[in-house]
C-alpha positions, 0 to 999 in steps of 0.5 A: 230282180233284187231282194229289196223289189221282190220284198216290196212286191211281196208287201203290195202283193204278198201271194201274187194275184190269183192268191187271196191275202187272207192266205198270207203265211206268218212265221213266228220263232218262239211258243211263249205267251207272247208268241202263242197271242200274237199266233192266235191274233194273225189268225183270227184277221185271215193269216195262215201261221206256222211256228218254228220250234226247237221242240216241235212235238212237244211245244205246248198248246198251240192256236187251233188251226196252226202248224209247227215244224223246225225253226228252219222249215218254218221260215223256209215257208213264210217270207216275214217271221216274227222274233218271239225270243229273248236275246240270249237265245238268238245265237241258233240264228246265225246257222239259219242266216242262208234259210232267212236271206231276203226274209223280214225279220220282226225282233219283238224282244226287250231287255230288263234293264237300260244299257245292258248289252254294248248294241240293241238286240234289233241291231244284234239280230241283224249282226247275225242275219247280215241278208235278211231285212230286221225291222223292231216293231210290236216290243210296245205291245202287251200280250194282253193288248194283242189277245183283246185288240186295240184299245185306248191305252194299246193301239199304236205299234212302233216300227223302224229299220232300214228297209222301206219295203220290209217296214211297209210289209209289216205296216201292213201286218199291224195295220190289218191286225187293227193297230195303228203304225209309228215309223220311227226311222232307221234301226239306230232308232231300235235302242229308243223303242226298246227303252220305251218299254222300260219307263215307269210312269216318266210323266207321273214323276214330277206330280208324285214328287210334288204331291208326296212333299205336299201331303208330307209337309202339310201333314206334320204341319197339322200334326204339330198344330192339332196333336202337339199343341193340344197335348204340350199346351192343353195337356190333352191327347188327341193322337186319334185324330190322326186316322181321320181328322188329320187326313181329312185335312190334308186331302183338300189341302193338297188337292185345291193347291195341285188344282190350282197348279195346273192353272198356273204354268198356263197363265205364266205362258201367257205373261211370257208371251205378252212381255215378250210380245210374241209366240215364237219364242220357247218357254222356258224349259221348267216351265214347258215340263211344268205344262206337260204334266198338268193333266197328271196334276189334275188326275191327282189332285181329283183323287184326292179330292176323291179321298176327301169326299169319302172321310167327310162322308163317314164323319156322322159315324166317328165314335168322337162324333157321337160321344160329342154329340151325345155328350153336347144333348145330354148337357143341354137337357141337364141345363134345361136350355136350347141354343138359338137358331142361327139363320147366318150360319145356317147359311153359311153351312148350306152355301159351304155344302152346295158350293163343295158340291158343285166344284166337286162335280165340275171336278169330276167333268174335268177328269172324264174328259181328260180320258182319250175314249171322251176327248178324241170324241170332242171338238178341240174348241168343245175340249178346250171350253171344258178344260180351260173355263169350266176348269176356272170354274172349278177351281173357283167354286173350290176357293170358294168353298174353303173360304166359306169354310174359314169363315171367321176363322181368319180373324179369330186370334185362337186360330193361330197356335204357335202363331202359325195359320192353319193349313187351310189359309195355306192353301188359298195362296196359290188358288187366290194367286192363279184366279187374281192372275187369271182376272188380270188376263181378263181385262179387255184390253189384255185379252186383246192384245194377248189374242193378237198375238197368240193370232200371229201378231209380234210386237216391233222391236226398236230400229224395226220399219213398220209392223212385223206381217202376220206369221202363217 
């Protein structure tokens, strides 16, 4: 019988059939952190685990109920061991190479930086042990993620390598540890998941960037506008206003136009598709990165929303708010007269307050949805109402509220120092922009014809007989 059947049987019945599978032995080749949890986690779902070690009499604490022997001793006695090692300490592996003939080698390793060796370190452990079966796998997992089980952030382990039969034994080993298991192919695939571990935040890249030119740019616009201005012109110093005030409008700004932004690359797909008159065509690619990133946009742009929503909150506290307000009572008693009340703008503020307050709760939802513990227990169709139309919603109560905070700023000439707009009509062109766009999607005949082809309907070219069938 060849090595690669009694692999695939050992995988389907790892101690024959009179033995229990929680009998199973693991191997693990190292005592570090990672290999201690990793030791700890096989034996609480019912494997037996013995360590090899350079030092087996003083390696450490190791899990209650494990062995430790000789590097050799232990992987005589377990047919799958798993690598815990840095590469630079693979070299002892190459005497072992007639001990691990036919075992299941699983490197867990991965290097600090891309490109750093001329071949992966999978493809290096088996350059050493050309007769044993090496499968990469379980480098994605943390020794957090490993000492607490599966969660929401942790749960899938990636596999690859050249055997079916060695990946399948250590499917099984992830699967029975309460991991789900991603076969990415054979060992070339090895370089791709351990450069998987080196990404920093690859998805968040182009929201930070927009959002940190965001903030900077309106920032200096305001700074100009508010501190400049009052200190050029009026001849005032108004540089405290920088802390809060300045602050407390660059949050809103940046948070209705990021909104707004992950609205718009949909609304834009679905102009592609009605010019072009079908939906098996790419978008193009800017704008397919552009959709990726819509759920970081939102996150974003909640947190801002967020920082919004705890400046306004200590307004009433400012020492400029109450030396103000003090100063405006003790004026109004020193003149013996009282201001009107105003039934309009009482109005206007208390619409201004509850449509910020509703837009900002919508917000909320949004995110909470946006979690994978919340969306994976909804329906694609509950889900899609949430994001897409309450998502319209949102962003619409959120225009409204800057609107309302406009009021009759828009036509008050004093507005516009230096003749430029405030921030705040700035950003009402990309959420008025989107919900206009939107608005046109809108219309019946439109929405019909956009939902024709998004039902598999294409538009006949000239020179074509007939309709095109519909695509399944």
């Amino acid at each position: 019988m060849s090595n690669e059947m009694k692999l695939e049987n050992m995988s389907l019945h790892p101690l024959g059939t009179a033995a229990a599978p929680e009998q199973e032995l693991m191997c693990i080749f190292g005592t570090g952190d990672l290999g201690r949890v990793l030791g700890q986690r096989l034996l609480h779902c019912g494997y037996r685990v013995v360590y090899g070690s350079r030092r087996p009499h003083s390696c450490g604490p190791l899990p209650q109920g494990a062995q430790v022997m000789s590097h050799a001793s232990a992987a005589q006695s377990a047919s799958l061991v798993f690598i815990c090692l840095h590469r630079q300490h693979y070299e002892f592996l190459e005497p072992l190479a007639p001990v691990l003939k036919g075992k299941v080698l699983v490197d867990v390793s991965n290097n600090r930086k891309k490109n750093l060796y001329p071949e992966t370190n999978a493809e290096y452990l088996q350059r050493l042990t050309p007769e044993a079966y090496v499968v990469k796998g379980f480098n994605t997992l943390s020794a957090w993620a490993l000492q607490n089980g599966p969660c929401d952030a942790s749960r899938q382990v990636y596999l690859c390598g050249n055997s079916g039969a060695a990946k399948h034994a250590v499917s099984d080993v992830a699967t029975r540890l309460g991991f789900s298991v991603v076969d990415r192919g054979s060992l070339t695939a090895a370089g791709e998941l351990e450069d998987l571990t080196l990404q920093f935040f690859p998805e968040w890249r182009l929201p930070l960037h927009l959002a940190v030119c965001l903030c900077a740019f309106f920032f200096f616009y305001t700074l100009t506008r508010d501190v400049i201005y009052a200190y050029v012109v009026q001849k005032k110093d108004t540089s405290f206003r920088i802390m809060v005030s300045l602050a407390n409008q660059v949050f809103p700004i940046v948070s209705l136009i990021m909104l707004a932004l992950c609205y718009l690359p949909g609304i834009l797909a679905a102009f592609f598709q009605l010019y072009r008159g079908t939906k098996y065509r790419r978008f193009p690619d800017w704008l397919d990165r552009w959709m990726l990133c819509r759920k970081q946009l939102g996150l974003l742009a909640l947190g801002f929303a967020f920082l919004h929503v705890l400046y306004t909150l200590i307004i009433p506290i400012r020492y400029y708010v109450q030396y103000k307000r003090g100063a405006y009572i003790i004026s109004q008693v020193m003149e013996n007269k009282t201001d009107p009340f105003m039934n309009i703008s009482a109005w206007r503020f208390d619409s201004y307050y509850s449509v910020g307050i509703l837009g900002f709760g919508l917000f909320v939802l949004l995110g909470i949805t946006s979690l994978p513990s919340v969306s994976n227990a909804l329906s694609w169709r509950e889900f899609s109402f949430v994001q897409s139309k309450l998502g319209h919603v949102t962003l619409l109560l959120c225009t409204l509220h800057t609107y309302l905070y406009g009021w009759d700023r828009f036509l008050n000439p004093s507005t516009y120092r230096w003749f430029t707009p405030p921030g705040f009509m700035l950003s009402l062109v990309v959420p008025s922009v989107v919900l206009l766009l939107k608005l046109l999607l809108l219309i019946p005949c439109v929405d019909r014809s956009l939902t024709r082809i998004r039902q598999g309907w294409e538009r006949t070219e000239p020179g074509d007989d007939g309709n095109k069938p519909l695509l399944t």
